[in-house]
N, C-alpha and C positions, 0 to 999 in steps of 0.2 A: 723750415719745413724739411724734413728727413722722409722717405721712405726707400724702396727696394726696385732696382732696374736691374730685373731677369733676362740676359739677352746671352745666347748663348755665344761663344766664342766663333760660331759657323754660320752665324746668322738664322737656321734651323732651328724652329721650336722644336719642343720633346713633348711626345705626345704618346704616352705610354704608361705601364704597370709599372707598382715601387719595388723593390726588393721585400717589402714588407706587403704578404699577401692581401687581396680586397680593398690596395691604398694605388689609385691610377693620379697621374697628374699631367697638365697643360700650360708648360708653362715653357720661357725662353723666347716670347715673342715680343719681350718690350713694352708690351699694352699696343703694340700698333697695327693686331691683327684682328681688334675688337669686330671687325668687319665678319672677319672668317667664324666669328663663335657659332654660327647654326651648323656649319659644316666641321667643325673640330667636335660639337657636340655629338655627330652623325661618328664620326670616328670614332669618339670614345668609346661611344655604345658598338661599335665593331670590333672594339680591341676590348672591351670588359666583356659584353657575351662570348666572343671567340676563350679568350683567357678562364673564364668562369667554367665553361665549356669544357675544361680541361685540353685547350689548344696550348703548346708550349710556344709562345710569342718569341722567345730569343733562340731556337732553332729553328725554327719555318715561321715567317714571316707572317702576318694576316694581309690580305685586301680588304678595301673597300668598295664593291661597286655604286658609285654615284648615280641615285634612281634618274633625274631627267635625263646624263647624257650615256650610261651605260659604260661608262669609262672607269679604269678602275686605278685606284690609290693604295701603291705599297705600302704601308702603314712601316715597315723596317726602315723608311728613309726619316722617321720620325723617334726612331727608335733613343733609347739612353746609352744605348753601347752600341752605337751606329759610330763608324769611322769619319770623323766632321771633315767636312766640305773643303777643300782650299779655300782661302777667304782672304779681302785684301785687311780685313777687321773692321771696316766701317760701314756705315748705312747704305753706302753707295752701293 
């Protein structure tokens, strides 16, 4: 059995627009944040309408404000050309 283990070298999924306009993707989390999918779906659609919007995502950054706790998620920490994390490289 072959398939593909997406996990970024930062441990940080990418959660962000392609370089190739109207193509967004969610990916780099290994499959072990299957948890998180209602709220990465919550972001997408904050980084596709903002983007769509004609917001420029890779110089100002989008938020998301989270509706229950009013808190908000810099969507640039998820970014493709976001400067990766120190990391010791493992799960841990």
């Amino acid at each position: 059995m072959t398939g593909v283990y997406d996990m970024t070298d930062d441990r940080t999924p990418v959660y962000d627009r392609t370089d190739l306009d109207g193509f967004y993707v969610a990916i780099g989390t290994s499959g072990n944040q299957f948890k998180n999918a209602p709220l990465v779906a919550h972001l997408t659609a904050t980084l596709i309408h903002g983007v769509e919007g004609v917001r420029d995502h890779d110089r100002s950054g989008l938020t998301h404000t989270c509706e229950h706790t009013g808190q908000t998620i810099d969507l640039g920490t998820f970014s493709r050309r976001r400067r990766p994390a120190s990391s010791t490289g493992t799960a841990l």
